[in-house]
VOBA-1610 file (N, C-alpha, C; in pm, whole numbers, padded with zeros to 5 digits, always signed):
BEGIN
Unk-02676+00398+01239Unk-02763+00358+01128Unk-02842+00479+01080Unk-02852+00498+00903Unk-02881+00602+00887Unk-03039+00594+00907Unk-03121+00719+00966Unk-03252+00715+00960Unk-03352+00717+00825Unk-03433+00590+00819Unk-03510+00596+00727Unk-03593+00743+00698Unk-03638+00784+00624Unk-03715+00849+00552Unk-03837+00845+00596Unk-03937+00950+00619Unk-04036+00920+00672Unk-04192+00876+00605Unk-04248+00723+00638Unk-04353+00705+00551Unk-04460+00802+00534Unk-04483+00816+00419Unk-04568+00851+00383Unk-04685+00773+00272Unk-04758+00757+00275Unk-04858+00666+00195Unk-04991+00745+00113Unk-05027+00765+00027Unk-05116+00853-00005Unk-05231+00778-00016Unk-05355+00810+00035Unk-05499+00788+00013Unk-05475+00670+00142Unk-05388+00675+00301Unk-05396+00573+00346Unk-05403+00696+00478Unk-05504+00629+00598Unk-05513+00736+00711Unk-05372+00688+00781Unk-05334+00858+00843Unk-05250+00903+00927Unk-05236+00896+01077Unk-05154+00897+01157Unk-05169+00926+01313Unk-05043+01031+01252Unk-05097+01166+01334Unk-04963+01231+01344Unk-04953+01293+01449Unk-04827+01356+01523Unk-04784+01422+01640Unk-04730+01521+01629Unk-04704+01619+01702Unk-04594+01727+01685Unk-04645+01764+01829Unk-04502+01765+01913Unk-04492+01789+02025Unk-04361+01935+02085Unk-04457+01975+02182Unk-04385+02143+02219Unk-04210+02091+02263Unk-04117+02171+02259Unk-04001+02144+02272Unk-03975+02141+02439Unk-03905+02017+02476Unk-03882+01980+02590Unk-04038+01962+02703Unk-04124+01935+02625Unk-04227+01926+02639Unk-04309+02041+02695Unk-04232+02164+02685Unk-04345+02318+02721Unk-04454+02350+02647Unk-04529+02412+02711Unk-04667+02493+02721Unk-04694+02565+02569Unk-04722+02538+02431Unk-04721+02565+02317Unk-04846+02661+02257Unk-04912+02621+02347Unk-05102+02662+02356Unk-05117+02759+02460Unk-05121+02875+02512Unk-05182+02929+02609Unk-05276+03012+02626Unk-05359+03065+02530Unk-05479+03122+02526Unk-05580+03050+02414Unk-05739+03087+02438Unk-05827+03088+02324Unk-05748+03088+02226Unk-05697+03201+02205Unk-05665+03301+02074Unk-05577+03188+02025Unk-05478+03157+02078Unk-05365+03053+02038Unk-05430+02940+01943Unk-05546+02863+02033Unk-05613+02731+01969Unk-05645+02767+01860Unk-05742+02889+01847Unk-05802+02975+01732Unk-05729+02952+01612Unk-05618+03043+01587Unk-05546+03106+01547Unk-05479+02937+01452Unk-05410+02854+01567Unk-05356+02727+01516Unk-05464+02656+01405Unk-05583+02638+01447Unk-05635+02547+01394Unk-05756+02635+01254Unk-05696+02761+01198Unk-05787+02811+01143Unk-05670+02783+01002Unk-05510+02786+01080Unk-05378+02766+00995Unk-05396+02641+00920Unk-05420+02501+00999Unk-05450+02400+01000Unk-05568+02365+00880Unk-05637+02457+00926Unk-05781+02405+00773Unk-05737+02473+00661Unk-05652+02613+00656Unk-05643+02627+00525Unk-05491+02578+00469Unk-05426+02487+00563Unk-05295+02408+00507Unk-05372+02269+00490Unk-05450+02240+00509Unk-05517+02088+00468Unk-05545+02118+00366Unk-05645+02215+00322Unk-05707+02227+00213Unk-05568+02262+00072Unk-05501+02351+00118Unk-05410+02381+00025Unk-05294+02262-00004Unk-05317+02171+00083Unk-05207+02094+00041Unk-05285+01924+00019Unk-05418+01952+00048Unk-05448+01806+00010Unk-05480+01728+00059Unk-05482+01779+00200Unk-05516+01665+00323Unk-05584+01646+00379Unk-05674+01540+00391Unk-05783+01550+00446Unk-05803+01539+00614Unk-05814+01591+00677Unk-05866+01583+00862Unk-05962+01555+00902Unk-05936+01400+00935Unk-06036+01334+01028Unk-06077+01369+01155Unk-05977+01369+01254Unk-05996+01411+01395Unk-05847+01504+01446Unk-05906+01554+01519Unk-05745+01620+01568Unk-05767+01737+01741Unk-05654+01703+01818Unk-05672+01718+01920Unk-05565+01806+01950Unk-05604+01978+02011Unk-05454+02042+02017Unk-05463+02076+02167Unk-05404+02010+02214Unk-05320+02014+02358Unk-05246+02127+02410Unk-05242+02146+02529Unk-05136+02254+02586Unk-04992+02225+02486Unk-04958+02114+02473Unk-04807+02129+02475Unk-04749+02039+02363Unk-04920+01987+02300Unk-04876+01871+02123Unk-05007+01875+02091Unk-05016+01811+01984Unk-05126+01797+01871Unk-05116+01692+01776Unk-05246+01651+01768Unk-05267+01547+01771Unk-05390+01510+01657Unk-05303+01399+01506Unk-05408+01498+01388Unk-05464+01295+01361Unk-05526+01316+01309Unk-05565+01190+01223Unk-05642+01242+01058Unk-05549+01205+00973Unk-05539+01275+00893Unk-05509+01171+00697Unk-05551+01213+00578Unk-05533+01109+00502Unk-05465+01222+00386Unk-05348+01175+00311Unk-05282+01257+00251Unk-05310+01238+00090Unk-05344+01319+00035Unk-05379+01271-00121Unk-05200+01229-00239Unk-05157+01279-00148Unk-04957+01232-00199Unk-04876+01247-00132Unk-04758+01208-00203Unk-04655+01140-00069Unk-04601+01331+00034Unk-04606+01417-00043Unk-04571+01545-00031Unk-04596+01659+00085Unk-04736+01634+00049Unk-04848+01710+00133Unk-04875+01710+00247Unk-04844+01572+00317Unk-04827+01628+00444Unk-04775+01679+00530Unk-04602+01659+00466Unk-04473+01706+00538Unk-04518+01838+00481Unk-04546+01905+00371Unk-04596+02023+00330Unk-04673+02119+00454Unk-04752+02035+00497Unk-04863+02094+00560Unk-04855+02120+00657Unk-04717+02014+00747Unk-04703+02051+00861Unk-04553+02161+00875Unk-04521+02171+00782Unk-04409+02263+00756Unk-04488+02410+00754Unk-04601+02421+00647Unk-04633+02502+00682Unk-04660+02549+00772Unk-04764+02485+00857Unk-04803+02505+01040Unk-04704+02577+01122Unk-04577+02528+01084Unk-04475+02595+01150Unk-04441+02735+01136Unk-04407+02719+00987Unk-04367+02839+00910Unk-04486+02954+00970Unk-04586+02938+01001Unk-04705+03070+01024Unk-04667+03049+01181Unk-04691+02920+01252Unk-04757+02942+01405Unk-04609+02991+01475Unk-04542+02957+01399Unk-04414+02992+01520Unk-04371+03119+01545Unk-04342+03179+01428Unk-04307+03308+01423Unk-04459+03412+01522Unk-04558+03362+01514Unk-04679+03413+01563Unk-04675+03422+01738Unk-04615+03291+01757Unk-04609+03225+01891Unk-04475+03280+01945Unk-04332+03306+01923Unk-04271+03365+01957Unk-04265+03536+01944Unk-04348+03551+01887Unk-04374+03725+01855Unk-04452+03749+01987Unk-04535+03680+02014Unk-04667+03754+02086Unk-04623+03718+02267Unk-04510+03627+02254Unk-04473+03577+02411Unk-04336+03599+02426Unk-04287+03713+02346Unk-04155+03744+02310Unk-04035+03669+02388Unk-04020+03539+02297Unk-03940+03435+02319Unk-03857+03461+02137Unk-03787+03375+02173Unk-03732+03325+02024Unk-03659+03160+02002Unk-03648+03145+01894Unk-03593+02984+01869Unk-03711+02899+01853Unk-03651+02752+01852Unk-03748+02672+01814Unk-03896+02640+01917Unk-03973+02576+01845Unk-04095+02590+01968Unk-04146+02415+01925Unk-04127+02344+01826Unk-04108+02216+01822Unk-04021+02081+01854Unk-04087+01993+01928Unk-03966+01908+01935Unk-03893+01825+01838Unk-03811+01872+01750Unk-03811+01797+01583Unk-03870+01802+01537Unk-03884+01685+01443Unk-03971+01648+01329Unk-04057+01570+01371Unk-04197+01626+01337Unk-04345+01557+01353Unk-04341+01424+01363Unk-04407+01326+01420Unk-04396+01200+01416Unk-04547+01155+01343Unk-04555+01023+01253Unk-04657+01000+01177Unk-04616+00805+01120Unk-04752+00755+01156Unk-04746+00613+01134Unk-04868+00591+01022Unk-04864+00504+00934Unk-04965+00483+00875Unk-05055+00365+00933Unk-05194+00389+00903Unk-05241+00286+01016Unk-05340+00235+00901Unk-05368+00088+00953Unk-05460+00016+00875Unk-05640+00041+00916Unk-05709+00136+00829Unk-05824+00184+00860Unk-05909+00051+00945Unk-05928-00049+00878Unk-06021-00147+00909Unk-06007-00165+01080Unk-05908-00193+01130Unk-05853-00244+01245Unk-05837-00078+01345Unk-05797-00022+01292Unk-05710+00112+01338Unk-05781+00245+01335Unk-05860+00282+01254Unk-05857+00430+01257Unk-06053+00445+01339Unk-06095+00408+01384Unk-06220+00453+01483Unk-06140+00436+01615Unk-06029+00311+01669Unk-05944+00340+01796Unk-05855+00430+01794Unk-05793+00484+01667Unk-05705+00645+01662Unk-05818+00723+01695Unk-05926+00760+01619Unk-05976+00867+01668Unk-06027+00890+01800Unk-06068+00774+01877Unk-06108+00763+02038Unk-05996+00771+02099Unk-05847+00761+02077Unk-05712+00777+02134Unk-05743+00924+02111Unk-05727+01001+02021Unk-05697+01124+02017Unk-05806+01263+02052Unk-05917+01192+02084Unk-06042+01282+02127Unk-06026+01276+02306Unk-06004+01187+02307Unk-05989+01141+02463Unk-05908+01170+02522Unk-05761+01218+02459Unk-05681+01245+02527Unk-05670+01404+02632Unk-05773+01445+02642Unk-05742+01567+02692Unk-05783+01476+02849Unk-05919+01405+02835Unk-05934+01343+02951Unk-05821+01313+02998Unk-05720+01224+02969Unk-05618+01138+02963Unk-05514+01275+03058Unk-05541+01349+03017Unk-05441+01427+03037Unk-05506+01546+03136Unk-05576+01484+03220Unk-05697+01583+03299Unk-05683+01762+03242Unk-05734+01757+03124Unk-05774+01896+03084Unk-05909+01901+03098Unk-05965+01804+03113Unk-06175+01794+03150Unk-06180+01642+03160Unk-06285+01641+03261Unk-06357+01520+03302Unk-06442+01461+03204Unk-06497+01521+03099Unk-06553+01437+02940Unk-06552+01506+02861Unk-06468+01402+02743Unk-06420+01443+02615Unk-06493+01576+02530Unk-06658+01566+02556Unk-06725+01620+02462Unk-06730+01771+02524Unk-06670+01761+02679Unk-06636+01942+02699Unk-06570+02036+02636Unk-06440+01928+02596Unk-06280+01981+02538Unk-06345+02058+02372Unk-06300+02184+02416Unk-06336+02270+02292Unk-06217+02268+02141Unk-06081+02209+02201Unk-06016+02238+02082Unk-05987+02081+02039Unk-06078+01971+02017Unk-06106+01839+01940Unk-06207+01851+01835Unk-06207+01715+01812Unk-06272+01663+01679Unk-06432+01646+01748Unk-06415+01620+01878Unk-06521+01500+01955Unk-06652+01570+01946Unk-06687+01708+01962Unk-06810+01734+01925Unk-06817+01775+01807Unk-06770+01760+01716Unk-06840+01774+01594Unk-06900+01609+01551Unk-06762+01491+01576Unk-06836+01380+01603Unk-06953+01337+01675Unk-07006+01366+01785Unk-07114+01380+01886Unk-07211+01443+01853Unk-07222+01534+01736Unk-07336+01643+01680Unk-07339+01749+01712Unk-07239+01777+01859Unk-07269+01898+01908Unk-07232+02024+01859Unk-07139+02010+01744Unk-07061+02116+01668Unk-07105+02054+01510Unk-07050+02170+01392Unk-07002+02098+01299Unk-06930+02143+01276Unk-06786+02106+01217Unk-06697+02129+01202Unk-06663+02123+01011Unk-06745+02223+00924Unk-06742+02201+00836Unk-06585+02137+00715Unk-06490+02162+00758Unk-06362+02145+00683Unk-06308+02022+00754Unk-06385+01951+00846Unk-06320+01798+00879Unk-06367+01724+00741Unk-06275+01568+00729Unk-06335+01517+00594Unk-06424+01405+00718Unk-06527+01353+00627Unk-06529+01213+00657Unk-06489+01091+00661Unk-06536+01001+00701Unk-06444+00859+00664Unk-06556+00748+00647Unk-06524+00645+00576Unk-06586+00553+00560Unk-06613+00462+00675Unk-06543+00444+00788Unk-06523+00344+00959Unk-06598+00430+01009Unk-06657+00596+01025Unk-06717+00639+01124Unk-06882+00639+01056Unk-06920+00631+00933Unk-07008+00648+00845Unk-07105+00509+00862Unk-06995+00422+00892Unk-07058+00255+00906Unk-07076+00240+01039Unk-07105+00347+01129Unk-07118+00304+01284Unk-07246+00337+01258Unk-07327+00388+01193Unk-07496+00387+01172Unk-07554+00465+01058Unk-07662+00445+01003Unk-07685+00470+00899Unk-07760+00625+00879Unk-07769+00672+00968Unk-07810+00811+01007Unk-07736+00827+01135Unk-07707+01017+01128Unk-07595+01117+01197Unk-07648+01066+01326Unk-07762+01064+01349Unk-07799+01003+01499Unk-07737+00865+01573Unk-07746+00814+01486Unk-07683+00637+01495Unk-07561+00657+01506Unk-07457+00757+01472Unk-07348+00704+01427Unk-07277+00803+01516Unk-07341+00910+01570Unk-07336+00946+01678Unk-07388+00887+01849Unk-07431+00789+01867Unk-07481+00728+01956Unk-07367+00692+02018Unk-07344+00560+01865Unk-07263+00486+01863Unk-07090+00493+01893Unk-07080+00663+01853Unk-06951+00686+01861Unk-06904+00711+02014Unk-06987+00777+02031Unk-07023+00833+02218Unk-07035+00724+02322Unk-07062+00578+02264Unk-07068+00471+02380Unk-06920+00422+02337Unk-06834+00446+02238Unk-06720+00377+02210Unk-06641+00447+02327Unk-06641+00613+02330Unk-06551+00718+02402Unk-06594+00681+02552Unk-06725+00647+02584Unk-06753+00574+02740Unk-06732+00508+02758Unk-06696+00400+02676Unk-06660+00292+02667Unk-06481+00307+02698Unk-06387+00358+02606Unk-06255+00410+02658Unk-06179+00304+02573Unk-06055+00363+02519Unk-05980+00245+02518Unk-05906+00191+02503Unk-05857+00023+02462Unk-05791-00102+02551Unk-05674+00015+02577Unk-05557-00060+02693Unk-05448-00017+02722Unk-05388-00091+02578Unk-05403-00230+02512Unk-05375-00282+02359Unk-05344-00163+02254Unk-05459-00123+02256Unk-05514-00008+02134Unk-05392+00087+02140Unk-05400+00183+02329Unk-05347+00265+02313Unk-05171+00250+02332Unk-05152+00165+02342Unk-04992+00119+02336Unk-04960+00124+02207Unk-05039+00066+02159Unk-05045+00012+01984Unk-04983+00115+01883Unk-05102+00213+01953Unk-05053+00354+01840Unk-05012+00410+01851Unk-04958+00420+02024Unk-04851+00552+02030Unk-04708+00476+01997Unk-04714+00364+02017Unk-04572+00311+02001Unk-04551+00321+01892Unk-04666+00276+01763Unk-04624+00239+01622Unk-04577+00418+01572Unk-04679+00524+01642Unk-04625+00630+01578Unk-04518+00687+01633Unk-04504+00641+01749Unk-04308+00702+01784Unk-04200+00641+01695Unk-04204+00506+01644Unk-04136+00458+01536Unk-04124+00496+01429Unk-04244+00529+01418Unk-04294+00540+01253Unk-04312+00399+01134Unk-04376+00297+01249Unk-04378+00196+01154Unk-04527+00217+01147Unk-04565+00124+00993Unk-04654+00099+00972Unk-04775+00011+01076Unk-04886+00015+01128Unk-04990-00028+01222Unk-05129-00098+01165Unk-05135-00214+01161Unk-05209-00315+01103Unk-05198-00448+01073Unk-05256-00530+01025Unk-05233-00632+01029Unk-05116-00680+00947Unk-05071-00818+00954Unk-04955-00852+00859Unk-04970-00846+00703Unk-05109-00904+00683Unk-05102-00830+00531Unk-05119-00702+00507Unk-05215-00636+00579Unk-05171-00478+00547Unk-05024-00422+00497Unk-04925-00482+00624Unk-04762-00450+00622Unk-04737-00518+00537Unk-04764-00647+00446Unk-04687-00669+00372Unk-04755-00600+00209Unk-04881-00548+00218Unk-04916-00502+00089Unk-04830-00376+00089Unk-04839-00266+00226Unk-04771-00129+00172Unk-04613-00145+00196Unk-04516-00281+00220Unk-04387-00309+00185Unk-04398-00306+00055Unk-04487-00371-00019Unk-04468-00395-00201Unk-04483-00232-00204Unk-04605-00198-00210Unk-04642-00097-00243Unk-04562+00067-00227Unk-04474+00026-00096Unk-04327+00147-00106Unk-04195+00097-00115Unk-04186-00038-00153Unk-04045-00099-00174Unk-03948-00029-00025Unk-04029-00087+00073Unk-03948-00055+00192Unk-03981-00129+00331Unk-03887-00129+00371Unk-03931-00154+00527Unk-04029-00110+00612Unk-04145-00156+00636Unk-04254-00082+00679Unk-04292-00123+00870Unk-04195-00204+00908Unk-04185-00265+01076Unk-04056-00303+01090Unk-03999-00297+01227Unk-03851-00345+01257Unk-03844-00440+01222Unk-03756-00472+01192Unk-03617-00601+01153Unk-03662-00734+01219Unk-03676-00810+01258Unk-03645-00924+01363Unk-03533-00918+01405Unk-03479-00938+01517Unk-03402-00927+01592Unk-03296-01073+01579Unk-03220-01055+01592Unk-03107-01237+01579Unk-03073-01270+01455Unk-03029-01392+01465Unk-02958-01421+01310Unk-03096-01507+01277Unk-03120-01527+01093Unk-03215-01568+01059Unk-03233-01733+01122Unk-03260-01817+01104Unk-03313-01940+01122Unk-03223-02027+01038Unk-03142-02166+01011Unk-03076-02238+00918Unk-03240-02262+00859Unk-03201-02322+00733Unk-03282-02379+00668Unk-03314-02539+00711Unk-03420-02601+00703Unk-03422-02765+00780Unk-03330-02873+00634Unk-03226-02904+00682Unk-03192-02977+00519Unk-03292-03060+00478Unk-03287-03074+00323Unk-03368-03152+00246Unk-03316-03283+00248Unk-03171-03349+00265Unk-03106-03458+00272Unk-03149-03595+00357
//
């Protein structure tokens, strides 16, 4: 079966992935994180995209992200490549690919979805014992969320803005969600929907952005349909 095309939705938040090939070591100095994520703000900006949260790992990365057209983000992460790789095989004199394929990316329904993406993806270094709390991990979103940084070229969002009505509040608030941790629900939810690449939200969500891309936006049902009950 031929592979669908990958969604893209504009003005709708992102989960995206891009993971090191065969799962190796992609990140190995300061300089590396540096270097990636300085690529990262001026391919957002040049292509349109706004960055909510984003988490770069030894060996993947990890963006939450909202695309102003359908274009820009495959743009953006093409670019990423086009600079970090050649950079990354120059300086560790390797050669060939340093990605595992093509980026993976789900569209998620903000209301329901995008304050548990961003606690999935701040958290994950915990997750992945790189530090015992989130707000240590230097190459996340989480202290600029927390106050402890600012991270001028992140965008905002409207779900983290409504956790209190001043930076204090809404920082409190964000910091008891990340102590808080979360569901095994949540985090099944989104890594599964973004290994698919289906759409993540409720049923009308999926059925507004089916109209809205004239496509399949969740698997099939499985079996033959149902007879109809006769009218006779």
């Amino acid at each position: 079966m031929a592979r669908l095309p990958r969604l893209v939705i504009p003005h709708q938040p992102h989960h995206i992935t891009q993971a090191g090939i065969e799962g190796r070591t992609i990140f190995v100095d300061s300089a590396d994180y540096t270097v990636f994520l300085d690529w990262l703000k001026q391919a957002a900006k040049q292509f349109g995209v706004a960055i909510h949260a984003y988490a770069v790992l030894p060996d993947r990365v990890h963006l939450l992200a909202t695309p102003s057209d359908e274009l820009g983000l495959g743009k953006m992460m093409q670019w990423l490549g086009r600079y970090y790789v050649p950079y990354f095989n120059a300086k560790y004199k390797r050669s060939g690919l340093l990605w595992q394929g093509r980026f993976k990316a789900t569209v998620i329904e903000a209301e329901q979805f995008f304050l548990p993406c961003c606690v999935l993806i701040e958290e994950m270094p915990v997750r992945l014992h790189l530090t015992q709390d989130a707000s240590h991990y230097a190459w996340s979103s989480c202290q600029h969320h927390l106050g402890a940084r600012t991270d001028a070229w992140l965008a905002g969002h409207a779900m983290y803005w409504g956790l209190g009505n001043t930076p204090f509040q809404r920082e409190a608030a964000y910091r008891e969600m990340l102590e808080r941790g979360l569901s095994s629900q949540h985090f099944n939810a989104i890594l599964g929907a973004t290994s698919k690449a289906w759409v993540l939200g409720s049923d009308q969500f999926k059925t507004e952005m089916a109209k809205l891309t004239q496509r399949r936006v969740e698997p099939a049902q499985r079996g033959r349909p149902r007879k109809q009950a006769s009218l006779n």
